[in-house]
ROLO-772213 format. One line per 10 residues: number of its first residue (from 1); their letters; for each residue x, y, z of C-alpha. Coordinates in pm, 1 decimal. Example, Ala and Ser with C-alpha at 12.3 -4.5 7.8 and 13.67 -1.06 7.14 Angstrom:
1) as) 1230.0:-450.0:780.0  1367.0:-106.0:714.0
! end
This chain:
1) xxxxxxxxxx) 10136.4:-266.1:-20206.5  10474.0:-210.6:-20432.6  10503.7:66.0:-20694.5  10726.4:79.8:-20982.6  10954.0:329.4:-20999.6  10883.7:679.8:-21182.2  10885.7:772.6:-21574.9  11083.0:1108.7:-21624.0  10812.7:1418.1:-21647.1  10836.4:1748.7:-21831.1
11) xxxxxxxxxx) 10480.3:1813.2:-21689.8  10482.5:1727.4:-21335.9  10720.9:1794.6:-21033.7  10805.2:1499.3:-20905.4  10616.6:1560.9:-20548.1  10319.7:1547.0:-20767.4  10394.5:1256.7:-20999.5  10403.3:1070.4:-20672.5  10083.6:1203.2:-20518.6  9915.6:1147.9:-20864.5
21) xxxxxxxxxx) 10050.5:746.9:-20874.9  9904.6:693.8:-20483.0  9588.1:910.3:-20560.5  9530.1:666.6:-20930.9  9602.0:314.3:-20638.0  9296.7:521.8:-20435.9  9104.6:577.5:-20709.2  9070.3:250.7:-20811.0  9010.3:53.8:-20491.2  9383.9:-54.4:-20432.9
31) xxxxxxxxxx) 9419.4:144.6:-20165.7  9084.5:180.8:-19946.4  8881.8:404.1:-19708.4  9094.3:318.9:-19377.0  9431.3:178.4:-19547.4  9757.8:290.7:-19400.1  9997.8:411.4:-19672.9  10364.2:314.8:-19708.0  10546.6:477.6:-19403.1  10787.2:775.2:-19603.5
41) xxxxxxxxxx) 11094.3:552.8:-19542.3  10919.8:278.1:-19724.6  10833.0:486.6:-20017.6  11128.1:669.5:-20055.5  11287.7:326.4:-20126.9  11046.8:207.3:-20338.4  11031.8:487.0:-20593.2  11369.6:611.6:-20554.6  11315.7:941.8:-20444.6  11416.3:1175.3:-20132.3
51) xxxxxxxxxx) 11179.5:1181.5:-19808.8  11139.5:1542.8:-19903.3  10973.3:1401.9:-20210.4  10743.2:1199.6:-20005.4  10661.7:1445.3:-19768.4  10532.8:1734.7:-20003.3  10360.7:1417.1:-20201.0  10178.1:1323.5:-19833.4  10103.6:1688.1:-19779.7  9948.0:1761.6:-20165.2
61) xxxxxxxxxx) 9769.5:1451.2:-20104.2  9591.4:1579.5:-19764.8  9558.1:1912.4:-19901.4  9348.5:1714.5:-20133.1  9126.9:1528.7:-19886.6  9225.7:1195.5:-20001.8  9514.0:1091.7:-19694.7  9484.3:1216.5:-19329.7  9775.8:1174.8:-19064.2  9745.5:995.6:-18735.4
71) xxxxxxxxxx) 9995.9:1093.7:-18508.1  10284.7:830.0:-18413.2  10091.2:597.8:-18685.5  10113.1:667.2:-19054.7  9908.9:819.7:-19310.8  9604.3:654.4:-19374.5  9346.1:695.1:-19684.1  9075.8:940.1:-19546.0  8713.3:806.5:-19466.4  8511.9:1044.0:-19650.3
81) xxxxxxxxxx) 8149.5:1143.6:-19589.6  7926.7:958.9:-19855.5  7653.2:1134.6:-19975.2  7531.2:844.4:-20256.5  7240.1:811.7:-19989.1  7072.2:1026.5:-19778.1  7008.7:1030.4:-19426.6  6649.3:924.1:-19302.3  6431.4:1183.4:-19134.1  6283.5:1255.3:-18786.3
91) xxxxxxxxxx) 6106.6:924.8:-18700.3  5733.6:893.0:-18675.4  5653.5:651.7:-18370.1  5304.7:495.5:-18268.7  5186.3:805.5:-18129.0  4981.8:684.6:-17831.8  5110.5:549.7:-17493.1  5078.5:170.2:-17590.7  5180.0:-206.7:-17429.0  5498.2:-340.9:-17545.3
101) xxxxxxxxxx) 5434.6:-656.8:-17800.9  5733.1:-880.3:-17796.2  5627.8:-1173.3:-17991.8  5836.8:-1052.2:-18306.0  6106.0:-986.0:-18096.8  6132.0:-1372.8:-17967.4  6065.6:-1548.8:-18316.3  6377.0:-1363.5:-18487.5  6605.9:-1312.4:-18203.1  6719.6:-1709.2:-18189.2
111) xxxxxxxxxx) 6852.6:-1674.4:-18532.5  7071.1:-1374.3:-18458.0  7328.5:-1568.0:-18270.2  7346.8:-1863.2:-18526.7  7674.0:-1961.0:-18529.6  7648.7:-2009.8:-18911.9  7483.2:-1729.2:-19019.8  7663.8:-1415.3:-19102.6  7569.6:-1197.8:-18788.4  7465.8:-878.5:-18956.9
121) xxxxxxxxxx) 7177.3:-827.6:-18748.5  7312.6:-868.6:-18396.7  7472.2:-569.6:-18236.6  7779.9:-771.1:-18080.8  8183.8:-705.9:-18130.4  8361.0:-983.2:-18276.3  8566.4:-1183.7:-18078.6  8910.7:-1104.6:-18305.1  8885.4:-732.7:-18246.3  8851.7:-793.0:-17853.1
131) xxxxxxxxxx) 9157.8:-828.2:-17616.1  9095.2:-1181.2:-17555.0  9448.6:-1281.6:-17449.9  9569.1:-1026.0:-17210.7  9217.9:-1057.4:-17016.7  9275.8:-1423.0:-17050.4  9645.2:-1358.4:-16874.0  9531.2:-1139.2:-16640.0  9188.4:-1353.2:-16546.4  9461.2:-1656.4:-16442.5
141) xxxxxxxxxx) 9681.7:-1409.5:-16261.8  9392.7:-1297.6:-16071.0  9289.6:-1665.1:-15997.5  9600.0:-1787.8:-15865.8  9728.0:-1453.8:-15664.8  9340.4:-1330.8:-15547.7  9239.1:-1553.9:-15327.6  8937.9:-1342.0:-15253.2  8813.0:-1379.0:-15576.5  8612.7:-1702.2:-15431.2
151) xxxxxxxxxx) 8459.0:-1513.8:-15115.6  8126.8:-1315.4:-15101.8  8239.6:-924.4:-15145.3  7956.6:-650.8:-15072.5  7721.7:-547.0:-15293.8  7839.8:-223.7:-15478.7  8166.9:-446.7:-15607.8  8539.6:-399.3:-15571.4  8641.4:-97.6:-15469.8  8944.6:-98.5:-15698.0
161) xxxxxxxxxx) 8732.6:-101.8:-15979.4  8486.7:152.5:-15900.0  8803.8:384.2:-15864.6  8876.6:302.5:-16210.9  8542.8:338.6:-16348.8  8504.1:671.6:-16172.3  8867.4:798.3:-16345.0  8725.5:735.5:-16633.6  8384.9:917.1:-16602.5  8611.6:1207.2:-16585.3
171) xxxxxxxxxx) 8609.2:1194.7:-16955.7  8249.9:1203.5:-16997.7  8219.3:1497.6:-16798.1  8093.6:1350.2:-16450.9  8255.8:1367.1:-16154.0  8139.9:1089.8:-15938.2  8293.0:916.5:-15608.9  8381.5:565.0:-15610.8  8155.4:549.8:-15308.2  7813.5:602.6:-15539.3
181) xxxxxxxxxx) 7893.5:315.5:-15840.7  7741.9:-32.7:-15831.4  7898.1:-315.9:-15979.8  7643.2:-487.1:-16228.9  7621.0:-798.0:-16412.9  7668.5:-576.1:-16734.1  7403.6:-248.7:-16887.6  7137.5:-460.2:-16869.9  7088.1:-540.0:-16549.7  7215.6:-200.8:-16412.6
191) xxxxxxxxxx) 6942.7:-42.8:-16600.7  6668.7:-324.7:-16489.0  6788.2:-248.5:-16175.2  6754.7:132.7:-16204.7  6376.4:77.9:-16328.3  6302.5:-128.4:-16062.0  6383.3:170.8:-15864.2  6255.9:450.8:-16004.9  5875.7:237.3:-16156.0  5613.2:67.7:-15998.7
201) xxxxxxxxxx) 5415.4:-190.7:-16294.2  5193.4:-13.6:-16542.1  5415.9:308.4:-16508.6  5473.5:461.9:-16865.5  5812.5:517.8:-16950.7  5960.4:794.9:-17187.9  6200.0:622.0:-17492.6  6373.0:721.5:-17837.2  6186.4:540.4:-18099.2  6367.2:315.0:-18236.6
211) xxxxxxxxxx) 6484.9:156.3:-17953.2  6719.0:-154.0:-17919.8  6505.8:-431.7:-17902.5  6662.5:-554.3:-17542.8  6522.0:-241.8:-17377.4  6232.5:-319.2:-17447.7  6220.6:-644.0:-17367.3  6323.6:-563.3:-17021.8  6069.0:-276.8:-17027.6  5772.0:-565.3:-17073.6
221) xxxxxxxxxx) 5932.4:-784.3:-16823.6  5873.6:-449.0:-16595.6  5477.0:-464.1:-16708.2  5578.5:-80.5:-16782.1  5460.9:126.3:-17079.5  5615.8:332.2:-17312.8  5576.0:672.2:-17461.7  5752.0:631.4:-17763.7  5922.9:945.9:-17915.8  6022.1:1104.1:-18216.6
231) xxxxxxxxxx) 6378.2:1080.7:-18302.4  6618.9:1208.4:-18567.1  6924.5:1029.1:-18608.4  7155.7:1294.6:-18553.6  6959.8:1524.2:-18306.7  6816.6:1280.1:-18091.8  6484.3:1280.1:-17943.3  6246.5:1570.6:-18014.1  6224.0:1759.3:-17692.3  5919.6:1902.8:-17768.0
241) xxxxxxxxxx) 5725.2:1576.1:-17784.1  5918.9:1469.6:-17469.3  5783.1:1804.0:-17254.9  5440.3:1761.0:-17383.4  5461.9:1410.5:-17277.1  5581.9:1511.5:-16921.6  5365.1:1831.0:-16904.7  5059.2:1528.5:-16943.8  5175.4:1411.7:-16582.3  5169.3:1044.9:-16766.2
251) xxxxxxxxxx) 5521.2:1006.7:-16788.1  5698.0:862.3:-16466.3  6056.3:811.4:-16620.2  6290.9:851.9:-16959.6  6505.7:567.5:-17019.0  6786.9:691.7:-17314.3  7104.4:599.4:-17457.7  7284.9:922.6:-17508.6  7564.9:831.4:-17740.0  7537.9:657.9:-18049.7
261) xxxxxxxxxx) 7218.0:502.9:-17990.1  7150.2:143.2:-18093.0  6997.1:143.0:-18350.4  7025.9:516.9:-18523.8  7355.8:629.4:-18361.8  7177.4:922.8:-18269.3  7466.6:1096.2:-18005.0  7320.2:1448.4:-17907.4  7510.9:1786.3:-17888.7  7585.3:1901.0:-17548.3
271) xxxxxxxxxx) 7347.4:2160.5:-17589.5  7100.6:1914.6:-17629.2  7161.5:1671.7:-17360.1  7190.2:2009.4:-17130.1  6810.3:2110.3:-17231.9  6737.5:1772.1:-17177.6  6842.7:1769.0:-16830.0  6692.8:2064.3:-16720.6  6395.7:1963.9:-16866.5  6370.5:1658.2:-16640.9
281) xxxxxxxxxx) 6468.5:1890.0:-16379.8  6182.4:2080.8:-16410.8  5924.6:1803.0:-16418.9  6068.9:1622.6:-16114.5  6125.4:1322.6:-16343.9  6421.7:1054.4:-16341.6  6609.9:959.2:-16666.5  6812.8:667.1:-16719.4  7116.5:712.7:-16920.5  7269.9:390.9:-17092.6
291) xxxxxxxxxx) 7627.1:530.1:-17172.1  7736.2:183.5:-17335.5  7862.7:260.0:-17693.4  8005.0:618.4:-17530.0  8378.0:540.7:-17561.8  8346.5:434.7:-17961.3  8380.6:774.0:-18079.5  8584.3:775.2:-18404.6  8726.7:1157.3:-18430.9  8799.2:1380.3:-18148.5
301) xxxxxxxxxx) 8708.9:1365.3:-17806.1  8494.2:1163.5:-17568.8  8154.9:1318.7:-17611.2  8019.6:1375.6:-17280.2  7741.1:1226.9:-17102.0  7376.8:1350.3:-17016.4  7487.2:1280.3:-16643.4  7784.0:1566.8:-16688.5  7449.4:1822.2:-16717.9  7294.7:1670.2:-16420.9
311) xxxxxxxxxx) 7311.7:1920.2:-16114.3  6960.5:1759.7:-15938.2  7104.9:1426.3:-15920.5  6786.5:1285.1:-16084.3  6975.1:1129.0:-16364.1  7087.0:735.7:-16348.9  7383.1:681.7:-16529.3  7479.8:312.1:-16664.5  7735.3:162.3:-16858.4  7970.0:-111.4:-16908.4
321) xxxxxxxxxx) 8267.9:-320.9:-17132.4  7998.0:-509.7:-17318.3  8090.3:-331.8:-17641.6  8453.3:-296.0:-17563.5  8600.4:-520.3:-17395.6  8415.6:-841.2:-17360.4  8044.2:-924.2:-17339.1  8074.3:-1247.3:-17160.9  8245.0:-1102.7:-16855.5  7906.3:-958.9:-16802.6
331) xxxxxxxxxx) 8099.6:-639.7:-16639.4  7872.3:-306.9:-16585.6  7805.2:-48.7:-16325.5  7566.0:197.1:-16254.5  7569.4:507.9:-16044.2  7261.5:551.8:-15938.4  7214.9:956.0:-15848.4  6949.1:1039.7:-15590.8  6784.1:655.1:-15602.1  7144.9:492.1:-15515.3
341) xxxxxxxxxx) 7072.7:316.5:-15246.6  6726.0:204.6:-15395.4  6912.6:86.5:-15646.2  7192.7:-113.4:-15431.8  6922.9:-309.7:-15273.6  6726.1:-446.9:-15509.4  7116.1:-567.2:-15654.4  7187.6:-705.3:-15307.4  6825.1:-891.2:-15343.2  6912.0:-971.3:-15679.6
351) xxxxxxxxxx) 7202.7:-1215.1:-15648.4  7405.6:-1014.8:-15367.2  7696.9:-920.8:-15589.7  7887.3:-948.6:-15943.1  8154.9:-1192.4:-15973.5  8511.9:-1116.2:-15802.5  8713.1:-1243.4:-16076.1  8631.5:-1003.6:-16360.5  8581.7:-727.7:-16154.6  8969.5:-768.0:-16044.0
361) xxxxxxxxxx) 9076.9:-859.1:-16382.2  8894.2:-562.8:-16586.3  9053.7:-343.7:-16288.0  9379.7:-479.6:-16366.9  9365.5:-399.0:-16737.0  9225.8:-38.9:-16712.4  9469.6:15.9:-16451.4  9804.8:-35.6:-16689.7  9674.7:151.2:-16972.1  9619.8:-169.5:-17196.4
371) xxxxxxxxxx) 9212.1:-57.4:-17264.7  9331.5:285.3:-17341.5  9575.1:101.8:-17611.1  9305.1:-139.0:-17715.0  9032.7:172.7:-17746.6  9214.6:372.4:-17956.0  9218.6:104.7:-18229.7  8936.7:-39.4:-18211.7  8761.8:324.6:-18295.0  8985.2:315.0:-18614.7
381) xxxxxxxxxx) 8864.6:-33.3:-18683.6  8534.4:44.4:-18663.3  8541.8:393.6:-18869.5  8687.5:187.6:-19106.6  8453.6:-130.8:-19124.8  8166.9:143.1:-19099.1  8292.4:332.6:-19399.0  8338.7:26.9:-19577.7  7975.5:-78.8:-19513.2  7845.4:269.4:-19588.3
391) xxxxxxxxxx) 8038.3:198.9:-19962.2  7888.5:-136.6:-20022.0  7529.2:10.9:-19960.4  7624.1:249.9:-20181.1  7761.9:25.1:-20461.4  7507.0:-280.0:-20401.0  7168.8:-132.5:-20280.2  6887.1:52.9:-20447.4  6921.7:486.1:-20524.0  6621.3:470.3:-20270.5
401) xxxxxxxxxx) 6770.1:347.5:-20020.3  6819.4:617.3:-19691.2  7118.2:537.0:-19429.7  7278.1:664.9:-19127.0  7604.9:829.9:-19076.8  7701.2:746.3:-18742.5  8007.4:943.4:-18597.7  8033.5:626.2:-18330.1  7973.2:305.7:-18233.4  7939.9:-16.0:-18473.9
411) xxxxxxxxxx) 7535.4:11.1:-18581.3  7377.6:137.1:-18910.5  6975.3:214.3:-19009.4  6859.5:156.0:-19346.7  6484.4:299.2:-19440.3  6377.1:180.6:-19771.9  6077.9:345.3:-19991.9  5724.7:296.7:-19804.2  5615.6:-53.6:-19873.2  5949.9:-228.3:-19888.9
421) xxxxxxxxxx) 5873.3:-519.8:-19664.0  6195.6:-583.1:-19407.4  6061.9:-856.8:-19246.3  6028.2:-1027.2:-19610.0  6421.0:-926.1:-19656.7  6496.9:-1064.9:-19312.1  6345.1:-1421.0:-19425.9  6497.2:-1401.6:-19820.0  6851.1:-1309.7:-19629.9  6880.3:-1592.8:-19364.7
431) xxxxxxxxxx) 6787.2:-1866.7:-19634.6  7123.4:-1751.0:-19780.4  7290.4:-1749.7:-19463.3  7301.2:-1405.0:-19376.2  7050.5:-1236.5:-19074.0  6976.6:-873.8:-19046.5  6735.3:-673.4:-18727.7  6426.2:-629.0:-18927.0  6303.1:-242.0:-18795.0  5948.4:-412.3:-18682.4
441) xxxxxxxxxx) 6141.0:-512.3:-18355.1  6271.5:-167.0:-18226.8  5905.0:-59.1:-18189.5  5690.9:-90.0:-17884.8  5399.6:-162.0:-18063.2  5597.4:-381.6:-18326.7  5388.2:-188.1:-18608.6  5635.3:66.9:-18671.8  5954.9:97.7:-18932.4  5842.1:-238.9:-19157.9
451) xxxxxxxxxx) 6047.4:-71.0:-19418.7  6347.7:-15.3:-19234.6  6654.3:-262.8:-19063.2  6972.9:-250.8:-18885.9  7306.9:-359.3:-18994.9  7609.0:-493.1:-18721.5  7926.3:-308.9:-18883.0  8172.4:-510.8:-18622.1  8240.3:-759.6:-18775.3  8628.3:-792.2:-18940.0
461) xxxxxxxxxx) 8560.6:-652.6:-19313.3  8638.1:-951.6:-19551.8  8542.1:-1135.7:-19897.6  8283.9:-1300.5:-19708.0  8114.6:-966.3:-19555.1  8127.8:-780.8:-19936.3  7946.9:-1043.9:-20070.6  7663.8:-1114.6:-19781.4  7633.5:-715.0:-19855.8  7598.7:-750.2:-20215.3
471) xxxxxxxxxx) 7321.1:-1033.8:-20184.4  7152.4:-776.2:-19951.9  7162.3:-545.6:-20212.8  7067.5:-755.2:-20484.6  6714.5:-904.8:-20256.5  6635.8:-551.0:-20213.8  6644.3:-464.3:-20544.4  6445.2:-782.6:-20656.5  6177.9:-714.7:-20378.2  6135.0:-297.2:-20535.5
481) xxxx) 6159.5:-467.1:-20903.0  5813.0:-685.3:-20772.5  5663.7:-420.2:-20535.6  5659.3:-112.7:-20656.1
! end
């Protein structure tokens, strides 16, 4: 972006003839949600003024809520809340302890990963905002200086990088000993591995509703059931269904993901996750905590993780790089509370160990500070692709249409008027190309949320994105036109 240089103004200072010409480029979509401005050098030269100039302009325009700084980075147009749409409600679940149908899950999931289809349904990073060639470097390096990288290790992983993992917990609020992490082939299997410890088949397990569709897949794979619980996108789970379910004596486990929950992005105050706690505590009952999408906050701090409120040990904390790093390195761990060593067995059952190689190579990279680098701009990538996705819903879909606001993580929920059919979007989209996570598919009884879907927001904003978006919007709109 190049301006011209300023007209002479009897009207205006010249601070604010300069905040007034960069708040018209933001007004009119030259400069977007997430853009870095011209550094103050930059503009100075451009418009032939002093960096005093620049500066008041900067600080006028933040005063105004239209720029925001980021230290040691720039100014940067501000991602402002949009309130086009509102937010949907507290959810209303199959109420009943039910079986867990998955056929709707395994027709649609094989198109989410076409390689031609514009993934808007699958919850995966893309590859170009992952650190693909320092892991690369530093997966050689391991392979030709390791040598025990092609030798059995024991069960609970490298020690290095449980010592890494367990520096890091520090920031969720848990402090945990190297000594008490597993290694895992990624979240998933640290948390099949958890329920395999804590269930026996036919247990009923405790779950936000929705729930990411892999969950409970794994959850049927268990024979387990589920109790299925109200959930608000911002407040999480209703407690109050959750103790009624526990005072019932039906519930043998809670299986969660506490921060910015796939599919709402539901991350609860600490507050919450404290009552939470305490209310397992009471009932004697294990939770589960899948921490994945923990780390992509987008303002402040880490928020903290139901396991930081844990002082019974009862809770069963999992995570891993899946959603930061790289899913194919299959990297997790899992620390497993009072069931550890229940939980370290059926692993060494399992397939004895993780592989060496990533293990040593993830170590290596969280060890020098490079995923500390990488985090910190991926979470501004995201907040931005979000807020851009949040504006074409806005611009492209129908006034009905109700969406989350997600403070985290790289997942939106759409709920459309009763009677909108999503399954009937899902088919009308992927004929053009374009797949979405129909809502039917994060139920347990695959009855619920027909009227709602999920949207990927991780994918590297483009020409090609805005326009998959805007025949979203447009299918939507022709589907209301005909059905209501």
């Amino acid at each position: 972006m190049r301006l011209s240089p300023l007209e002479p103004s009897q009207d205006k200072v010249l601070y604010q003839q300069v905040a007034d010409r960069l708040q018209e480029q933001i007004a009119n979509g030259t400069l977007k949600p997430g853009d870095r401005l011209p550094s103050i050098r930059k503009l100075k030269q451009q418009l032939s003024v002093s960096f005093s100039t620049v500066t008041e302009a900067y600080r006028l325009l933040e005063d105004r809520g239209l720029i925001s700084a980021r230290p040691q980075s720039g100014y940067y147009v501000k991602l402002t809340a949009l309130q086009q749409h509102l937010e949907p409600s507290l959810t209303e679940p199959y109420a009943r302890v039910c079986e867990i149908k998955t056929s709707l899950t395994f027709k649609l999931f094989s198109n989410l990963l076409e390689p031609d289809v514009i993934q808007l349904g699958a919850a995966t990073p893309s590859p170009e905002h992952l650190p693909v060639a320092p892991l690369n470097r530093l997966m050689a390096k391991v392979m030709r200086e390791h040598p025990e990288a092609h030798t059995y290790n024991v069960p609970a992983g490298c020690e290095r990088l449980r010592t890494e993992v367990s520096k890091r917990m520090l920031d969720a609020g848990c402090s945990i000993h190297p000594d008490h992490l597993l290694i895992t082939n990624g979240a998933h299997e640290a948390i099949y591995l958890s329920l395999q410890a804590v269930t026996t088949p036919g247990d009923t397990i405790a779950i936000a509703s929705p729930t990411y569709f892999a969950l409970l897949e794994t959850l049927k794979a268990l024979n387990l059931k589920v109790c299925a619980l109200p959930t608000h996108p911002r407040q999480g789970i209703s407690l109050s269904h959750l103790e009624a379910a526990l005072a019932s004596g039906n519930v043998q486990a809670c299986l969660l993901v506490s921060n910015f929950s796939h599919p709402l992005g539901t991350c609860m105050e600490d507050d919450t996750k404290k009552q939470l706690v305490e209310l397992m505590t009471r009932y004697q009952v294990p939770l589960i905590e899948d921490d994945v999408y923990g780390e992509l906050y987008f303002e402040g701090t880490r928020p903290k993780a139901i396991k930081a409120f844990d002082t019974d040990n009862r809770v069963i904390y999992c995570s891993s790089v899946s959603k930061t790093l790289s899913p194919g390195l299959r990297l997790g761990w899992c620390s497993g509370g009072c069931y550890h060593l229940k939980v370290v067995y059926r692993k060494s059952v399992m397939n004895r160990m993780s592989a060496i190689a990533p293990q040593l190579a993830v170590t290596a990279f969280l060890a020098n500070g490079g995923y500390d680098r990488h985090l910190r701009h991926l979470r501004r990538t995201y907040q931005t692709q979000m807020h851009r996705m949040l504006q074409a819903i806005c611009d492209y879909f129908p006034a009905e249409t109700c969406v989350t606001h997600p403070h985290g993580g790289h997942v939106l929920w759409l709920e459309m008027p009763e009677g909108f059919d999503a399954i009937q979007l899902y088919d009308d989209a992927l004929q053009r190309g374009i797949s979405i996570a129909p809502g039917p598919i994060f139920s347990a009884s695959g009855e619920c949320y027909r009227s709602c879907f999920a949207l990927n927001t991780a994918l590297p904003w483009s020409d090609r994105i805005e326009q998959a978006m805007q025949t979203l919007g447009h299918l939507a709109k022709k589907q209301m036109a005909v059905n209501f």
